[in-house]
C-alpha positions in Angstrom: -3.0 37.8 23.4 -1.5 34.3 23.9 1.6 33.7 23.3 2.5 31.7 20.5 3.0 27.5 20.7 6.1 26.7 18.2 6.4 22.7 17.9 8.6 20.7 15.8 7.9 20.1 12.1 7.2 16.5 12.1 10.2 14.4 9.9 12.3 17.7 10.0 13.5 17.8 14.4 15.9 20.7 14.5 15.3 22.1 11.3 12.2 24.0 11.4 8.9 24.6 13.7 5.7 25.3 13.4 3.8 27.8 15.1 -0.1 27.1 16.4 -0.8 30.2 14.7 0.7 28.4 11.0 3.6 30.4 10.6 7.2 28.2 9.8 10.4 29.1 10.7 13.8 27.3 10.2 16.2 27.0 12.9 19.7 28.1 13.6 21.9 25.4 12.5 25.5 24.9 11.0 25.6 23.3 7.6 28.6 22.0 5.3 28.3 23.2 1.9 30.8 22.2 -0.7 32.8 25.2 -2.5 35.1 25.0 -4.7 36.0 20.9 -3.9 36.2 21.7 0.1 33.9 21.3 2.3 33.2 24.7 4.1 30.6 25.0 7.3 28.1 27.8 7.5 26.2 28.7 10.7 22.2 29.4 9.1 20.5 31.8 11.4 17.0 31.3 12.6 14.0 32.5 9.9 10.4 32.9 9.4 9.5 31.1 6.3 7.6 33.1 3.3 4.8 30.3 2.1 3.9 30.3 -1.4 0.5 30.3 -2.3 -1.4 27.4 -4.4 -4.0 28.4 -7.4 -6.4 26.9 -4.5 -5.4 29.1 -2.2 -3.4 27.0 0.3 -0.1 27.7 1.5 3.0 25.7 1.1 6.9 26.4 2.6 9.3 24.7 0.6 11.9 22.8 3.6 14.9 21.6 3.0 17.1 18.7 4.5 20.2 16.3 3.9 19.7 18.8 0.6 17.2 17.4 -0.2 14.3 20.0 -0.5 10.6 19.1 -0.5 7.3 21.2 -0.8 4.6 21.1 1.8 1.0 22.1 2.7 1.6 24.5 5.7 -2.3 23.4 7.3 -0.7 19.7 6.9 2.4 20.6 8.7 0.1 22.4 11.7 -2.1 19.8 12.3 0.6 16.7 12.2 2.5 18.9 15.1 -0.6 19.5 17.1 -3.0 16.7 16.5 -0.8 13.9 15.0 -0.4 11.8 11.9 -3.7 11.7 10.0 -5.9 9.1 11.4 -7.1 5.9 9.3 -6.1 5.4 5.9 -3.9 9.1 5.0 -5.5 8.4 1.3 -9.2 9.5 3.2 -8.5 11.8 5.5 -7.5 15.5 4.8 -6.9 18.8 6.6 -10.1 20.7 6.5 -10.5 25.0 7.3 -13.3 25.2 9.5 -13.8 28.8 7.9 -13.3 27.8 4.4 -10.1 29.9 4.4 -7.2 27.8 2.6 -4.8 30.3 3.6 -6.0 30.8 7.7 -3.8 28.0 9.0 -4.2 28.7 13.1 -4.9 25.6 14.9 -8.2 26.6 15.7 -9.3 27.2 12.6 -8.4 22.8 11.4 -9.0 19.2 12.0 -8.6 16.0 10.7 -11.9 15.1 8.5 -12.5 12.6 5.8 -13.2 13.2 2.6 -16.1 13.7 2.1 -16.6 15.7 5.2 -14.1 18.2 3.2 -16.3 18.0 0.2 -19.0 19.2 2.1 -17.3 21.9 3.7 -16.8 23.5 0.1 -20.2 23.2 -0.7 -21.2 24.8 2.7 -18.2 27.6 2.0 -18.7 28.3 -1.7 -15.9 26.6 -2.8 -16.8 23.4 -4.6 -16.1 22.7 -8.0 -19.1 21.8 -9.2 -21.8 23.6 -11.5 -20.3 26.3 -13.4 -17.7 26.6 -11.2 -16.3 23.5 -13.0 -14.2 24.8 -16.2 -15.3 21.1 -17.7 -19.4 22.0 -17.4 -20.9 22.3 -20.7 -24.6 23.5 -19.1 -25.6 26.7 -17.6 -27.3 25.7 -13.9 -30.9 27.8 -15.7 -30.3 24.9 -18.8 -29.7 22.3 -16.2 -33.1 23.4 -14.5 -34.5 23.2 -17.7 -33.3 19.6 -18.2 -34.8 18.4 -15.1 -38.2 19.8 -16.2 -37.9 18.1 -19.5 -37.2 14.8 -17.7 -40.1 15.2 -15.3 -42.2 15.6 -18.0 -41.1 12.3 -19.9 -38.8 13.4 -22.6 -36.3 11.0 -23.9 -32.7 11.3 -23.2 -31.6 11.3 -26.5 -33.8 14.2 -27.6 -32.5 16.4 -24.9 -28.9 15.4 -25.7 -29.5 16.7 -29.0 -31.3 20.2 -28.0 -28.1 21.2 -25.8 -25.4 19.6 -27.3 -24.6 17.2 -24.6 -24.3 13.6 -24.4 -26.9 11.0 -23.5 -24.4 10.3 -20.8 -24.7 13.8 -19.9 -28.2 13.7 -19.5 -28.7 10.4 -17.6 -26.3 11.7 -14.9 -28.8 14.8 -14.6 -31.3 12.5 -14.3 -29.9 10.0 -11.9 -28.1 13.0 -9.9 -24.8 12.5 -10.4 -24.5 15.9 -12.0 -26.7 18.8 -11.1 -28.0 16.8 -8.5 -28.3 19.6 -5.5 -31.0 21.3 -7.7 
């Protein structure tokens, strides 16, 4: 096995690193904390950082500096050592898993894509938030099949609304393929 790459976490030089395998560790420093009204110096040896994990399954180290403490995604941190700031507009772009694994943060396992192309990756992985998979869905994906029938055959938006208990609106994106539309 290789031996592990540790860069700098970008913004935080000296503080903490970042391993190509997405582990974190602080560094040995010497910080002034204030006790008791005087200012007292204490050496911080170096640590490996426990990330937290997201409902979504991502990993985030909370890092800490001129006490000031902020939280952050750990793939982010990984692929702004190794591959740079995020390229374009930041809004866009995002850190994708190629496996679909929010918590595998080795950099062979991410790159830089836009959004969409990290949309698709959830679709492709089973983790997109659509269908019944989104808490907000109101239809079943069999009653959403059985909407699309009812359209192909002619029936009027309204009417449908009214046999499932949906909006007009709810129907037209159906029909349009705003929602359901991969069936």
């Amino acid at each position: 096995m290789r031996p592990q790459i540790w860069k700098d976490v970008v913004g935080y030089e000296g503080y903490y690193q970042v391993s190509d395998r997405g582990l974190v560790r602080s560094l040995s420093r010497v910080v002034s904390v204030e006790r008791l009204g005087k200012k007292v110096e204490r050496r911080l040896g170096q640590r490996y950082l426990r990330p937290a994990a997201m409902p979504s399954g991502h990993l985030q180290v909370s890092l800490t500096k001129d006490g000031k403490s902020k939280s952050l995604l750990v793939h982010i941190l990984v692929l702004e050592a190794f591959k740079g700031p995020r390229p374009g507009d930041s809004m866009n772009w995002h850190g994708c898993h190629e496996d679909g694994e929010p918590s595998n943060n080795r950099l062979t396992n991410l790159r830089w894509d836009t959004r969409s192309g990290n949309e698709m990756d959830k679709v492709t992985h089973g983790r997109s938030n659509r269908g019944t998979r989104n808490r907000a869905s109101k239809l079943s994906e069999v009653q959403a099949k059985e909407i699309k029938a009812r359209i192909a055959l002619g029936e009027q938006s309204p009417t449908i609304a009214l046999l499932y208990g949906v909006s007009r609106g709810a129907i037209n994106a159906i029909k349009c393929g705003r929602a359901w539309g991969w069936l």
